[in-house]
N, CA and C of each residue as an Amber inpcrd file, in Angstrom:
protein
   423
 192.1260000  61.0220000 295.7440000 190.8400000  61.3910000 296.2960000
 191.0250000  62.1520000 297.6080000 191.7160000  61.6180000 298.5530000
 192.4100000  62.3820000 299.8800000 193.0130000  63.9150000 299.2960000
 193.4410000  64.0750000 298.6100000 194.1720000  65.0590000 298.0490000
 193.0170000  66.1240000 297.7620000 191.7580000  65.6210000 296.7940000
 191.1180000  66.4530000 296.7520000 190.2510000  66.9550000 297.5250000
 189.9580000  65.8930000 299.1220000 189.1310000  66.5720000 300.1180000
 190.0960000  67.3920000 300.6320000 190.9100000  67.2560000 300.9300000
 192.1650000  68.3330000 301.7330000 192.1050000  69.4930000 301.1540000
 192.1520000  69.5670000 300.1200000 192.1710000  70.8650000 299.2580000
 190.6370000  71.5650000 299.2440000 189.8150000  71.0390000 299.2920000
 188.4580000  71.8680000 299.3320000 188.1530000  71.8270000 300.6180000
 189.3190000  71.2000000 301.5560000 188.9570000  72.0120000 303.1920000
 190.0360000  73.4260000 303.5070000 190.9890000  73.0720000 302.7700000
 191.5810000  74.3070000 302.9320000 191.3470000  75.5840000 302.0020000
 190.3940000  75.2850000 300.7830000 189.7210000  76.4020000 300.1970000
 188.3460000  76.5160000 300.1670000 187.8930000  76.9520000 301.2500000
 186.3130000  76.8650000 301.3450000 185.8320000  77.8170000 300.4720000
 184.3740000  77.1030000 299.9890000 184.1450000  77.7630000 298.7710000
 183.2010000  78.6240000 299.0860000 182.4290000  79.5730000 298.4680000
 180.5770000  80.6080000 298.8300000 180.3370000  80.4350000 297.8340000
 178.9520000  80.3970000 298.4900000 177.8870000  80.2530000 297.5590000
 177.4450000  81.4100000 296.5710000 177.7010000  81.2580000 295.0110000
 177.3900000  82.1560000 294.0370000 175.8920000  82.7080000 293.9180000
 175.6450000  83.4380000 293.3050000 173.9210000  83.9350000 293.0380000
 173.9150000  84.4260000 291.7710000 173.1980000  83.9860000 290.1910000
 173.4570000  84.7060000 289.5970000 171.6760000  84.6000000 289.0770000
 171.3570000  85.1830000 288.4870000 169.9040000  85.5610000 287.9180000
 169.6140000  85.0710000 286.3370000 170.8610000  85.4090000 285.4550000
 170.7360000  85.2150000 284.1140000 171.9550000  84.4280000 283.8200000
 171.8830000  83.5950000 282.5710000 172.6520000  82.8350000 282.0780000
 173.8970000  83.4900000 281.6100000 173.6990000  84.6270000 281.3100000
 175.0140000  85.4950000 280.8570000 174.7360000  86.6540000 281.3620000
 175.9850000  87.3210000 281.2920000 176.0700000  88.7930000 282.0660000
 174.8960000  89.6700000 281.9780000 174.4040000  90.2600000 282.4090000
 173.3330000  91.3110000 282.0580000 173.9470000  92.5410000 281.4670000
 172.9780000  92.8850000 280.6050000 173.2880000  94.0860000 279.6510000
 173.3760000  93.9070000 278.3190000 173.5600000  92.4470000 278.3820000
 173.2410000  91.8090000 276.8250000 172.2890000  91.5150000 275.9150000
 171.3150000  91.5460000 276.7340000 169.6250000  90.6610000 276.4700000
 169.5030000  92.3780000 275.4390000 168.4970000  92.1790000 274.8240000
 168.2060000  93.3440000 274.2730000 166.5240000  92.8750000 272.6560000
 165.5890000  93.6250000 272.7600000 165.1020000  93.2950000 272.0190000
 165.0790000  93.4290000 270.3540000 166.0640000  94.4420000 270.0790000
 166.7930000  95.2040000 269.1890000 166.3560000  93.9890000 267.7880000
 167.1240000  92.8420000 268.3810000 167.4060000  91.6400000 266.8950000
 165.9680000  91.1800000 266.3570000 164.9620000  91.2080000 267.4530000
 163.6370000  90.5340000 267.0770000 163.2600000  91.5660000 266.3270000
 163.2880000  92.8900000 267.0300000 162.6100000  94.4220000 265.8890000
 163.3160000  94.1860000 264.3080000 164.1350000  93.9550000 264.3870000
 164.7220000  93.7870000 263.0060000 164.7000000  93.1140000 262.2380000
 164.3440000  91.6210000 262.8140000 163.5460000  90.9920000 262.1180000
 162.3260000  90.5560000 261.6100000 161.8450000  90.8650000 262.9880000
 160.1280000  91.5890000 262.2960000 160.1300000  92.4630000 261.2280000
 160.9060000  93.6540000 260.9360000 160.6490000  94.2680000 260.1690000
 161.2090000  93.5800000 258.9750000 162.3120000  92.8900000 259.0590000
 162.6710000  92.2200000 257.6380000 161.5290000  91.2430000 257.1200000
 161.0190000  90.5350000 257.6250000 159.7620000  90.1560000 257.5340000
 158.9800000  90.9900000 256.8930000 158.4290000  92.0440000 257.1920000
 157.0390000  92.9780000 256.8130000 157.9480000  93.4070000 255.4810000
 159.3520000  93.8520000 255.0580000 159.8690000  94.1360000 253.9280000
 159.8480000  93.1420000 252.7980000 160.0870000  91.8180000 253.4800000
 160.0890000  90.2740000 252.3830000 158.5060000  90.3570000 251.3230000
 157.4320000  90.5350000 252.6620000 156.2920000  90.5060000 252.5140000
 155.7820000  91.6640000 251.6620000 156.2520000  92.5450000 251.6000000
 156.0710000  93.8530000 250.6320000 156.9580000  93.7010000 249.6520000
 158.2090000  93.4070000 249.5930000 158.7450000  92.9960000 248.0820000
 158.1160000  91.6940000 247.4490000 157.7630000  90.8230000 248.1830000
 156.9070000  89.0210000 247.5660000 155.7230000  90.0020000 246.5260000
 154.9150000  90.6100000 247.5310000 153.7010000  91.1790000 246.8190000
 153.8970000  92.1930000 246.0480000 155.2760000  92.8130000 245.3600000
 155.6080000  93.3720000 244.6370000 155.9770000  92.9760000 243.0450000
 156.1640000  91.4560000 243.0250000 156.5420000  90.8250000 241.7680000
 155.5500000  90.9080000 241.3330000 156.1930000  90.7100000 239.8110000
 155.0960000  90.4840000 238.7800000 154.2480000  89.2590000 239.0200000
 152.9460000  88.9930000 238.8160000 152.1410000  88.1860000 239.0860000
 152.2260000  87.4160000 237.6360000 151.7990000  88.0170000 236.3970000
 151.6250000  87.3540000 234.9700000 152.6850000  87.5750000 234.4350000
 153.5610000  85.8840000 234.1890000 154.5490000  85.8490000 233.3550000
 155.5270000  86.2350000 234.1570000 156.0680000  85.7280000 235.0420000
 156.8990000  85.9550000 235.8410000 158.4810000  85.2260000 234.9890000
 159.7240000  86.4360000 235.2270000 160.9170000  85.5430000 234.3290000
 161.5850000  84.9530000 235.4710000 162.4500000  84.1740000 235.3610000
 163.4300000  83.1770000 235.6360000 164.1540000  84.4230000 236.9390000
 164.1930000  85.5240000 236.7500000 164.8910000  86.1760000 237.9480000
 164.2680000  86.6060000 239.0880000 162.5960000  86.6560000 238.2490000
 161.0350000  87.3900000 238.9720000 161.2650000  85.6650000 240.1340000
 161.2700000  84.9250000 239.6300000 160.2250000  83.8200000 240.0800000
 162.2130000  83.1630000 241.6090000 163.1830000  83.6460000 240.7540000
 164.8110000  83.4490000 241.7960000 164.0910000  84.7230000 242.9680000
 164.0580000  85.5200000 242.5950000 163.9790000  86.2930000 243.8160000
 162.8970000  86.1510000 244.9490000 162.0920000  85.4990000 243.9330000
 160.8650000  85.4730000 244.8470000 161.2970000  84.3080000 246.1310000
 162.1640000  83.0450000 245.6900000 162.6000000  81.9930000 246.3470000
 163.2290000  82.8080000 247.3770000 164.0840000  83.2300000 247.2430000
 165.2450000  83.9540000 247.7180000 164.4520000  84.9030000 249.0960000
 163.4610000  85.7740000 248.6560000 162.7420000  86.5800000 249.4280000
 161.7960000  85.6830000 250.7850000 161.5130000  84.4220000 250.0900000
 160.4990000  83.7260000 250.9350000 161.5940000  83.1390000 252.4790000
 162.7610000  82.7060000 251.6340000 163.8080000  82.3280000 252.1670000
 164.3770000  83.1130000 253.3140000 164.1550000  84.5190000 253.0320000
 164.6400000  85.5190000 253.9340000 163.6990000  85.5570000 255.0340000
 162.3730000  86.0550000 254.2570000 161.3130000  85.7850000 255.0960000
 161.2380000  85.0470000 256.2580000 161.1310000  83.5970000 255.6710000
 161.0250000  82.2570000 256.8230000 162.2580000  82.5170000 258.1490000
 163.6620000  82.4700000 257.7750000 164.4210000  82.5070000 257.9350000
 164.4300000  84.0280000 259.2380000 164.2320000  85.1540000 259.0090000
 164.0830000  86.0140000 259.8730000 162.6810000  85.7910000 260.8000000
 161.5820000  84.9640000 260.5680000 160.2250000  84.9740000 261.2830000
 161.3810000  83.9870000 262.3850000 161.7190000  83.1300000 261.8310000
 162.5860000  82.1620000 263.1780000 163.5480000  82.6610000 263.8200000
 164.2750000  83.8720000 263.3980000 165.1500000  84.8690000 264.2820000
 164.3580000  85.1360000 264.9980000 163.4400000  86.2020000 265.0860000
 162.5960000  86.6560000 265.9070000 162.3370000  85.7770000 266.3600000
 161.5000000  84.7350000 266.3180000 160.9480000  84.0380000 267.6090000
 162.1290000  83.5860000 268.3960000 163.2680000  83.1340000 268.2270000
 164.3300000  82.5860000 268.6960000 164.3720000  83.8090000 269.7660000
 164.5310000  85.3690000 269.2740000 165.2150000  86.0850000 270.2400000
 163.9630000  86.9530000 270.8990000 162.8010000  86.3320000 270.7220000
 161.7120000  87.0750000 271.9650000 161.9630000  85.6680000 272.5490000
 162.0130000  84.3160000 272.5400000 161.7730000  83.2110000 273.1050000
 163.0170000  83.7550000 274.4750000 164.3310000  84.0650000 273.8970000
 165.7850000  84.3140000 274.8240000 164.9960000  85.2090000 275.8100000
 164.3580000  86.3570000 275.4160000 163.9320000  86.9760000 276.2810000
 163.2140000  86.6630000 277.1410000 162.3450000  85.7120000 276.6690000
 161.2910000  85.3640000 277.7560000 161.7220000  84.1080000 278.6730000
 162.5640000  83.4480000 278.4970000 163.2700000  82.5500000 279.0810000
 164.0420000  82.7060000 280.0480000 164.8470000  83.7210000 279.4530000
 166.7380000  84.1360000 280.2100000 166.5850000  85.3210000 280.6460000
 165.6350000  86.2630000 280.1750000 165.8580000  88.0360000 280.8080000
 164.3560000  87.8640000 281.4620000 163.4030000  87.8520000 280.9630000
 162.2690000  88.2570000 282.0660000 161.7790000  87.4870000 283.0210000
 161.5640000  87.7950000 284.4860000 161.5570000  87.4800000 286.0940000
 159.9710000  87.1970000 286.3830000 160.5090000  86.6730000 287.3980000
 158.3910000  87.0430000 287.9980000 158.1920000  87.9710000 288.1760000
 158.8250000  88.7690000 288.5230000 158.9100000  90.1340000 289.2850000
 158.1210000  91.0510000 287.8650000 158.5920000  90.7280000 286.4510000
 158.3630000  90.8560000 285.0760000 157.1210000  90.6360000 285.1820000
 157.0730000  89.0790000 285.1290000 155.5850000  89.0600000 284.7570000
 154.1310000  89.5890000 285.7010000 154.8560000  89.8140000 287.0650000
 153.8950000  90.2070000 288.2540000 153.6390000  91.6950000 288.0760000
 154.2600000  92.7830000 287.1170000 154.3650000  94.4640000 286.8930000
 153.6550000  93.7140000 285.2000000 153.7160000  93.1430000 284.6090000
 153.4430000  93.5270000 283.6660000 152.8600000  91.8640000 283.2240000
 151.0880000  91.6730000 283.6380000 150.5440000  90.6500000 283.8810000
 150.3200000  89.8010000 282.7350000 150.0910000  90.8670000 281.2110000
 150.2530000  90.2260000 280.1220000 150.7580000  89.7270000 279.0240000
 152.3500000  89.7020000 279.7610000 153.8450000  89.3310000 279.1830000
 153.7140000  88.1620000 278.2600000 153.3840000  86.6930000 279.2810000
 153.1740000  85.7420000 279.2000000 152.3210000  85.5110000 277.8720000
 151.0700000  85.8520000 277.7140000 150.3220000  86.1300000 276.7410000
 151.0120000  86.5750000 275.3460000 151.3560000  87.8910000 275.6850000
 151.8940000  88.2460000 275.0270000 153.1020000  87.8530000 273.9410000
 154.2070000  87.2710000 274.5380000 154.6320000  86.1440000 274.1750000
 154.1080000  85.2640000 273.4210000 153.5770000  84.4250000 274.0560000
 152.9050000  83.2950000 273.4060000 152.4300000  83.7010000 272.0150000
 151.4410000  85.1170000 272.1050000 150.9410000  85.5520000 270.7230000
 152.0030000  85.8290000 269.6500000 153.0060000  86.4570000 270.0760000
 154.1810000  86.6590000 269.4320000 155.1970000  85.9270000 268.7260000
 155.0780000  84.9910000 269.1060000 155.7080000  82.8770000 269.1540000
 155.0100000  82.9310000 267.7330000 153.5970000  82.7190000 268.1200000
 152.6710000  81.9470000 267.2160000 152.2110000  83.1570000 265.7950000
 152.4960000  84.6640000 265.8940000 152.9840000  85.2270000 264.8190000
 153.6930000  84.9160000 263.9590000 155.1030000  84.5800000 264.8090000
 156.2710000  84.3010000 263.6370000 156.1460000  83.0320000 262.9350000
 155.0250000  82.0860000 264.4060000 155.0990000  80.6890000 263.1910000
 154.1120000  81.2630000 261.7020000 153.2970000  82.0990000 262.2240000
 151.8520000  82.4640000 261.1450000 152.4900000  83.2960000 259.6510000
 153.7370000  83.9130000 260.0660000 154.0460000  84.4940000 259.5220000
 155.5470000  83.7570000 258.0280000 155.8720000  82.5180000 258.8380000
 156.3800000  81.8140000 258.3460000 155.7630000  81.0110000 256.8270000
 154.6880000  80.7400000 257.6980000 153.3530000  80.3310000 256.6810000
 152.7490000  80.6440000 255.8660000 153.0210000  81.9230000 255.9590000
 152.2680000  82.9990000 254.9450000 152.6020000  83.8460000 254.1720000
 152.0480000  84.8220000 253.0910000 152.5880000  86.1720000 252.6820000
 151.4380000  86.8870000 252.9980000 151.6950000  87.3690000 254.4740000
 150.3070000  88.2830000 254.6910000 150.8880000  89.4780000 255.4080000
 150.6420000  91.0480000 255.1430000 151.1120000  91.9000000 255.0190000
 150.4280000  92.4640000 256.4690000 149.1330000  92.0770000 256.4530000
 148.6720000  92.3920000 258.1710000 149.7120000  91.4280000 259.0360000
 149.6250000  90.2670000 258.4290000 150.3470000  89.3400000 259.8090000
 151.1830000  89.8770000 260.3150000 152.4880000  90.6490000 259.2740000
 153.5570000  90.5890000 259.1290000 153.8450000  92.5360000 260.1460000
 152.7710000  92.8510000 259.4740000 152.7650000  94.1070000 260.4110000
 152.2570000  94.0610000 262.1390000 151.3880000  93.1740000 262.4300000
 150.9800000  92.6770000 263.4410000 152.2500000  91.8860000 264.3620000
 153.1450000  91.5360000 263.5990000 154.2290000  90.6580000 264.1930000
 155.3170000  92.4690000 264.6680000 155.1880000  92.9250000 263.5020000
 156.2330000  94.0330000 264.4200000 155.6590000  94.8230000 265.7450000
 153.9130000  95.0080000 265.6400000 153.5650000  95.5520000 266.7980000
 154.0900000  94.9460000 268.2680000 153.8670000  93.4130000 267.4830000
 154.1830000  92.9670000 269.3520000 154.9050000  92.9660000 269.6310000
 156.0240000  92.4110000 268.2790000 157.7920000  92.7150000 269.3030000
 157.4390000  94.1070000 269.5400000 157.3370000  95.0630000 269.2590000
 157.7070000  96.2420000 269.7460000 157.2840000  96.6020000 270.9130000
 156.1480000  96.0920000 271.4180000 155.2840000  95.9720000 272.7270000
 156.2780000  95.3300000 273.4060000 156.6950000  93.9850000 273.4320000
 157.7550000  93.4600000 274.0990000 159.0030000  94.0020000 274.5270000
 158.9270000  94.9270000 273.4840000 160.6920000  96.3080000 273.9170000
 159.9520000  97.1540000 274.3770000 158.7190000  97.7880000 274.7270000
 158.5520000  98.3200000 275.5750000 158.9010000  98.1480000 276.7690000
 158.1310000  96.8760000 276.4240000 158.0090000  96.2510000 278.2860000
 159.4160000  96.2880000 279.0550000 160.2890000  95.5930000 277.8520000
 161.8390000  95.2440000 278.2400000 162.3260000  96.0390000 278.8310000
 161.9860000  97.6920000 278.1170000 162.5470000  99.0900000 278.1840000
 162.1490000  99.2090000 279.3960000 161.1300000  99.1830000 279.6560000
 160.0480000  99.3430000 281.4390000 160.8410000  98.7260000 282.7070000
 161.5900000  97.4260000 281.9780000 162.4790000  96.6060000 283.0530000
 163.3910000  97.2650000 283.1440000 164.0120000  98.2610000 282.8120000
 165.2130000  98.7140000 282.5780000 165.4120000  99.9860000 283.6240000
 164.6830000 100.4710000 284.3560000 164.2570000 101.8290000 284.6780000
 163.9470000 101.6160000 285.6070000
């Protein structure tokens, strides 16, 4: 124990400052756009199957598609949530007052969209991420 106060008097330490959990330059809204849009594609191939008499591959893909679906609505929210957590500041939300909101609406898209096969939702979910990479883009500059 002596050993280790001696040593952190002879290496005095400073005080770090860092802003984000990981390096900056990483954050990016890129993954949510892409999954929004895989979303609005699930949702346009779902409503593409045959409705009457669906076969054994109609009715696999459709699983498969919903699967993708669900599965990318929770990417996206996962990686606008990173954003709004780990990359955007007050400084963010004080230039751009309806982030917060915004967000939130965006959250509760992907849950809506999880829920559903709805082709507005699903297009409505890419507007906002994309609003959100605006904004991001706005932080950037």
């Amino acid at each position: 124990m002596n050993l280790k106060k001696t040593l952190l008097k002879l290496l005095p330490a400073k005080p770090v400052y860092a802003h984000c959990d990981i390096p900056c330059g990483i954050y990016d809204p890129k993954p949510a756009q892409i999954a929004a849009k895989t979303v609005l594609t699930m949702v346009q191939k779902i409503n593409e199957l045959p409705r009457e008499n669906p076969q054994v591959l109609d009715r696999n893909n459709f699983v498969r598609m919903v699967m993708v679906k669900e599965a990318h609505a929770e990417i996206c929210k996962k990686e606008v949530l990173v954003l709004w957590t780990d990359y955007f500041k007050a400084e963010h939300l004080e230039k751009f007052p309806n982030l917060h909101e915004l967000i939130w609406k965006t959250a509760k898209l992907c849950s809506d969209n999880k829920r559903a096969v709805d082709e507005a939702k699903a297009q409505e979910l890419i507007e906002a991420v994309d609003e959100i990479a605006g904004i991001f883009e706005e932080t950037k500059k």
